[in-house]
C-alpha positions in Angstrom: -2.7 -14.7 118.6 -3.8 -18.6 118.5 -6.4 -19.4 121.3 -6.9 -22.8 123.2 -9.9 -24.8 122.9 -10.9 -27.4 125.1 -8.4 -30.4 123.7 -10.2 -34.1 122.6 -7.9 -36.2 124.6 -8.2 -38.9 122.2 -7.1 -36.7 119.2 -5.2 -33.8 120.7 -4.1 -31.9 117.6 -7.8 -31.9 117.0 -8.0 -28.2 118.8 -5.0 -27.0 117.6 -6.4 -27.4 113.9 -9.8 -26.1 114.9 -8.4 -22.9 116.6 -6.6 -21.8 113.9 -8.1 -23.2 110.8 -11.0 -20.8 112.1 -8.7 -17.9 112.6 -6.7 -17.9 108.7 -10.1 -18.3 107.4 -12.2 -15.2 109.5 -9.0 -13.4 108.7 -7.7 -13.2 112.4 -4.7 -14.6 111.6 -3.6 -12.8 108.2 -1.7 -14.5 105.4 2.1 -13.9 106.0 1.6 -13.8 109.3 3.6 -16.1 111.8 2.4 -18.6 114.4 3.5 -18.7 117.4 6.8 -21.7 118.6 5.6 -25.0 118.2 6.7 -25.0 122.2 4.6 -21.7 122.9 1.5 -23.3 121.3 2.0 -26.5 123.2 1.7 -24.4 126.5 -1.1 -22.6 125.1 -2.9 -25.4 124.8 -1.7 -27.9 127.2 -0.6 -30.4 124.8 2.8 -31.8 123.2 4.8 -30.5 121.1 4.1 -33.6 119.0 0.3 -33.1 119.0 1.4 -29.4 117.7 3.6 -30.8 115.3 0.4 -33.5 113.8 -1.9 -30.4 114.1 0.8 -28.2 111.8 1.2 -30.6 109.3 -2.5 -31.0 109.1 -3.2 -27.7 108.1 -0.1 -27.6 105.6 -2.5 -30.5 103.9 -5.2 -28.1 103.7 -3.0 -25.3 101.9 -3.4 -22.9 105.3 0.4 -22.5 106.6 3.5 -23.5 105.3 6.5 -24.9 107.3 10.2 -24.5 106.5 13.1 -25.8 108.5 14.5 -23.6 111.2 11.7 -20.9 110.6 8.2 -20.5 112.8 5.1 -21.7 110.9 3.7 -19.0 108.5 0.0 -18.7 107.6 0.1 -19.1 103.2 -3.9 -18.4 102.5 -7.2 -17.1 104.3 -9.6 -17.5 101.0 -12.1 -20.2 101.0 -11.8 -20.6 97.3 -8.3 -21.4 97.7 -8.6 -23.2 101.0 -11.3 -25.5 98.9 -8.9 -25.7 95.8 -6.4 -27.6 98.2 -9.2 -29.9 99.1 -9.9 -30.5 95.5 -6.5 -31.6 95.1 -6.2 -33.4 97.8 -9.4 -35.6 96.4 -7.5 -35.4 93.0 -4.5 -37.2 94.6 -6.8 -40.0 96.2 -8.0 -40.8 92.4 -4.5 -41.2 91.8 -4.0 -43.6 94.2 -7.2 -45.7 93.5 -9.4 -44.7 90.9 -12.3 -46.2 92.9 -12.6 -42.9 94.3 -13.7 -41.7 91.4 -17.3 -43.4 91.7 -17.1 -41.8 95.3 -17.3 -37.7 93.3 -20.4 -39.2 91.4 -21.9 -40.0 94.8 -21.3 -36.5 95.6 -22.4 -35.1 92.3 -25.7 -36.7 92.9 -26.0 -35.2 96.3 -25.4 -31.8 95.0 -27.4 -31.8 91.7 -30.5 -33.7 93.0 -31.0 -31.0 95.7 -30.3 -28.4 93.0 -32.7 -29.1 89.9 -35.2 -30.1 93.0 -35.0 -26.7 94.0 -34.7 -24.8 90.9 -38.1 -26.4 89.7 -39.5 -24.8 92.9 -38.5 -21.6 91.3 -35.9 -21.0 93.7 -33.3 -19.6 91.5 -33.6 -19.2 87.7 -31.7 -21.2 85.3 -29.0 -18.8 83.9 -28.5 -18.0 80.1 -25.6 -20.5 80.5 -27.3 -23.7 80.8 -28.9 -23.6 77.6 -25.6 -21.8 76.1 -24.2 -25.5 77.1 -27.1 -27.8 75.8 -26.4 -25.4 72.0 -22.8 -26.0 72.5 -23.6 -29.7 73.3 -25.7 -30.4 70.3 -23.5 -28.9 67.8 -20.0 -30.3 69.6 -18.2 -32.0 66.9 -15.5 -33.7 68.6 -15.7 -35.6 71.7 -13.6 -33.2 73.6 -15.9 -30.0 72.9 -19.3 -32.6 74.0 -17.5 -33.4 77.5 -16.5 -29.7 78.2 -20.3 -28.6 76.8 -21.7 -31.3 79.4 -19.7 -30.6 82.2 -20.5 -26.5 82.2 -24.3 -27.9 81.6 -24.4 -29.4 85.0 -21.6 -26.2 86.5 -24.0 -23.9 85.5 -26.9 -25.3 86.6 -25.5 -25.2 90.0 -24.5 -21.5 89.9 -27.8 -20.6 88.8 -29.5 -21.4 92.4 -27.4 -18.2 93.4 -25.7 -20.1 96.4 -22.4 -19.0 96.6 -20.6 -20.9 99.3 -22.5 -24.4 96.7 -21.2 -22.9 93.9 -17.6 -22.3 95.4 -17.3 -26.0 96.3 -18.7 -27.4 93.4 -16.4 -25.0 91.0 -13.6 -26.6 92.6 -14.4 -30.2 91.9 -15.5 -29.0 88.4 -12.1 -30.2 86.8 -12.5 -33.1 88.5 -16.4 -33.4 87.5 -15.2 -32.8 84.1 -12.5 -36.0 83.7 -15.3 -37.8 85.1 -17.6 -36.9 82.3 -14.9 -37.4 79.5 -14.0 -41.0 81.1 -18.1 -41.9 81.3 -18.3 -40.5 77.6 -16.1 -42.8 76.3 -17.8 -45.8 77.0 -19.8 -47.4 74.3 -23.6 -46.2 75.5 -25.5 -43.9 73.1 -25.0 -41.2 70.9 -24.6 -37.7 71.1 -28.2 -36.8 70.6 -29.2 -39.1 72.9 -26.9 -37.6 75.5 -28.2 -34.2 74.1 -31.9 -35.2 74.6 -31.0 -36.5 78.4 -29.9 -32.5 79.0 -32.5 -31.2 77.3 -35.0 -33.0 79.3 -33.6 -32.2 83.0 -33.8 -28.8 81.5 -37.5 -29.0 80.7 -38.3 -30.5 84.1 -36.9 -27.8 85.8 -38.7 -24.6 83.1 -41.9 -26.6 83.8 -41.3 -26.6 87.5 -41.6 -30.2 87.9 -39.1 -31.0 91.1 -40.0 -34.7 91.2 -39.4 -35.3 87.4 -36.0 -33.0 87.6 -34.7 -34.9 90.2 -35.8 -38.0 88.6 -33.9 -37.7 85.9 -31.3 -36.3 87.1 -30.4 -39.4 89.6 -30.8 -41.6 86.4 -28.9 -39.3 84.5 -25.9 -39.9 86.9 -26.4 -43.1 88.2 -26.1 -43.9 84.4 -22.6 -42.1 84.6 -21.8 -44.0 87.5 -22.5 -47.1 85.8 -20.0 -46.2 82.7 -17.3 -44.7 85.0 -17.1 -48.5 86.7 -17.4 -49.9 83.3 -14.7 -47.7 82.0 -12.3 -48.6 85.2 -13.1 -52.1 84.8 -10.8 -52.0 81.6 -8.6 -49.0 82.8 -7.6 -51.9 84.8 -4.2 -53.9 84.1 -4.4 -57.1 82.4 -2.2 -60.3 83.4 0.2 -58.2 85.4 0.5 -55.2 82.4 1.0 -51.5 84.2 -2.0 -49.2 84.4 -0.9 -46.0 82.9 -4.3 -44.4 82.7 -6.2 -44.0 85.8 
């Protein structure tokens, strides 16, 4: 049974969403399950029908219910992963549309992996047998196809080893993404494979050592690096005098 929150009159669909975004995902409302008339939650909530009707299409964004013709609104998932997978594609849509967005993810990367070789170095965590599986499998890659994948479960792993799993969850489902990222950077013209190796390798040291400043340190140059080649690499992604773009 859905249950009214106090409505933002500005945005009413705003508590619709809220109400039962929280419900699919504490498992109140089970997948399957039906939602109430589009008319019955209006009165529940003392709003439109059209403020229902934003707040259902809303959460069909998100990958929580699904709406059919004729039929009352049925709830489609209650897992986080899953609910976070149709964020991830949601973002993977955006590049699509401008690949501006893409710079955006490295933004986000560097929030997420400063904060996690920081506090990894503080011995928070320990650095999993897969990070250094990845720098092997970097160093001996012999294509550039196996040296992106090898890089991008370098930095994946890294973040599972701090042991959060909500962190790990999220960043797991912009790992695809994270990983076109890393083959775009990679194909820019910048330095070789063993100097990409040696960049790994050295976050890695930082971080065995337990030195958070130096971790993070390179890390942020690590990435701001990437950022740099992924707005090189879009720069001629770009269409020349009028010619269609069909890469990014």
């Amino acid at each position: 049974m859905v249950t009214p929150t106090a409505p933002d009159r500005d945005r009413l669909y705003v508590s619709v969403v809220s109400a039962i975004e929280a419900q699919i995902l504490s498992g109140a409302l089970k997948v399957g399950e039906r939602l109430p008339s589009e008319a019955e939650i209006a009165r529940q909530f003392g709003i439109s029908t059209r403020s229902v009707r934003e707040g259902m299409q809303i959460l069909e964004t998100k990958g929580l219910v699904r709406r059919r013709h004729g039929e009352r609104t049925e709830v489609v998932r209650d897992d986080v992963g899953q609910f976070l997978g149709s964020l991830a594609s949601t973002v993977r849509s955006l590049f699509a549309q401008d690949p501006g967005y893409l710079v955006q993810l490295m933004d986000v990367r560097r929030m997420f992996e400063l904060e996690v070789v920081g506090r990894l170095a503080a011995a928070e965590g320990r650095v999993s047998d897969e990070v250094t599986k990845a720098l092997d499998e970097m160093a001996a890659a012999k294509d550039f196809a196996q040296y992106a994948q090898s890089d991008a479960d370098f930095h994946r792993a890294l973040v599972q080893s701090l042991g959060n799993e909500i962190l790990s969850t999220v960043y797991g489902n912009l790992y695809a993404l994270i990983t076109d990222v890393i083959r775009l950077t990679s194909r820019q013209a910048s330095k070789t494979q063993a100097e990409g190796v040696a960049e790994h390798v050295a976050i890695h040291d930082a971080i065995v050592r337990g030195d958070a400043e130096a971790s993070r340190a390179l890390m942020r140059e690590h990435i701001d690096n990437s950022t740099l080649y992924l707005q090189q690499a879009i720069s001629a992604a770009k269409p020349q005098d009028g010619a269609s773009n069909d890469g990014l």
